[in-house]
N, C-alpha and C positions, 0 to 999 in steps of 0.2 A: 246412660244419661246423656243427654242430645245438648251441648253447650252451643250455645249462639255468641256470637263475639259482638258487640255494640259499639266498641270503640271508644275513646274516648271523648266524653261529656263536653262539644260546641270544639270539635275538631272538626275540620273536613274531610271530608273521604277522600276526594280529590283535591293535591296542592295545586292553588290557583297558579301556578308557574311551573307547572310538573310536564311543559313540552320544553321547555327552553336548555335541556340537559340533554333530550336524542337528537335536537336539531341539529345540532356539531357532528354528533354521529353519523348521521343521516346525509349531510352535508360530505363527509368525508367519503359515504361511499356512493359518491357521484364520481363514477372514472372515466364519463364519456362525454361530449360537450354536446351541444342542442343547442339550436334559435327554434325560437316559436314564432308566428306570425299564423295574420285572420285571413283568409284566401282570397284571392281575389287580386287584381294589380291595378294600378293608377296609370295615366297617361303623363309622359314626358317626353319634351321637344330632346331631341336625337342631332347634333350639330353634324356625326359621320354619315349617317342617313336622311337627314332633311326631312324630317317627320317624327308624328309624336312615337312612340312606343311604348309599348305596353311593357310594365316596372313590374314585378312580385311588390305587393305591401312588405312596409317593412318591418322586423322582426320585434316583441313587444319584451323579449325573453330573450337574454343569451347567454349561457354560465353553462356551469357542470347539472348532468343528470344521470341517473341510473335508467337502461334500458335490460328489460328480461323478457324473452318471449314465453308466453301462457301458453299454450300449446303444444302440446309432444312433437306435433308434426304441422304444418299447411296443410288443410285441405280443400280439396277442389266442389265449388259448385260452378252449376250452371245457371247465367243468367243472360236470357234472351237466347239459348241455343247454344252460348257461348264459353266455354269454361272458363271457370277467375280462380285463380289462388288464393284462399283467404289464411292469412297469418295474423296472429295478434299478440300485442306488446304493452308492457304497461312501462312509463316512462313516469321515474319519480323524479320531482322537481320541489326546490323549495316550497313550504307552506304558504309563504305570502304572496307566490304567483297564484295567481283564477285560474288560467285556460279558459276554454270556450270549446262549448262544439262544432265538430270542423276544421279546426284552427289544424296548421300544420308544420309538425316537428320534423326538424332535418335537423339528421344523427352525424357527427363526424366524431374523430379520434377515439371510437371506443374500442380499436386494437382488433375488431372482425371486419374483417376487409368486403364481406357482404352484407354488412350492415351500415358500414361508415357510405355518405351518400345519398342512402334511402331517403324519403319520403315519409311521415305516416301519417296519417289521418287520425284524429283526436274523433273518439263513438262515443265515449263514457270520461265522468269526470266521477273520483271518489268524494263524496261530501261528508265533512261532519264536525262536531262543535270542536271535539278535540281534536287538535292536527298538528303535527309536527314535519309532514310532508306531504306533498300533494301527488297523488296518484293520477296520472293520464289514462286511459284506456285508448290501444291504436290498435289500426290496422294498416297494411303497407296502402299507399296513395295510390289506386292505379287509374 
């Protein structure tokens, strides 16, 4: 005999508050720190140079993130003749940050000394109605 479970009669299946208990969790295991920022840089006058210079935008994100590389290995294509190492990373950051495509996350204090420093490029953003954390999709900046 094949029992179907119905649930209880005008309960929710989902509690309308059922992210706010992994947040913390999720929050705690951010061991690496990150600024996010939109690419690009502005002009500012330079008093040791006597002209404007070109500033990195400045960053719209800066706290703890988790960073995991997705890939076993880098691997190489060629593009324009040229070969690129492509590596990819997904960089979890609280839920209430957006990101943006393109937008670009520098990695420090995460305890890999060939990781802290990098660059990465933001290719994919995870979306969806329920979120507790927001998933970046990267690749190294080159």
């Amino acid at each position: 005999m094949l029992r179907q479970h119905t649930g209880r009669p005008g309960s929710p299946v989902i509690h309308p508050d059922w992210q706010t208990a992994p947040q913390s969790i999720s929050a705690a295991t951010g061991t690496a720190a990150c600024t996010i920022r939109h690419p690009g840089t502005t002009q500012t006058w330079s008093d040791a140079a006597q002209e404007n210079v070109a500033v990195p935008n400045p960053p719209y994100y800066a706290g703890t993130c988790r960073v995991e590389e997705l890939d076993t290995q880098a691997r190489q294509i060629l593009a324009a003749d040229d070969p690129e190492t492509i590596a990819r990373y997904s960089v979890t950051i609280p839920a209430t940050e957006l990101g943006a495509i393109n937008d670009l996350v520098n990695v420090t204090g995460s305890g890999d000394q060939l990781l802290d420093g990098q660059t990465l490029k933001v290719v994919s953003i995870e979306l969806g109605s329920l979120r507790f954390e927001r998933v970046l999709y990267c690749v190294l900046n080159s």
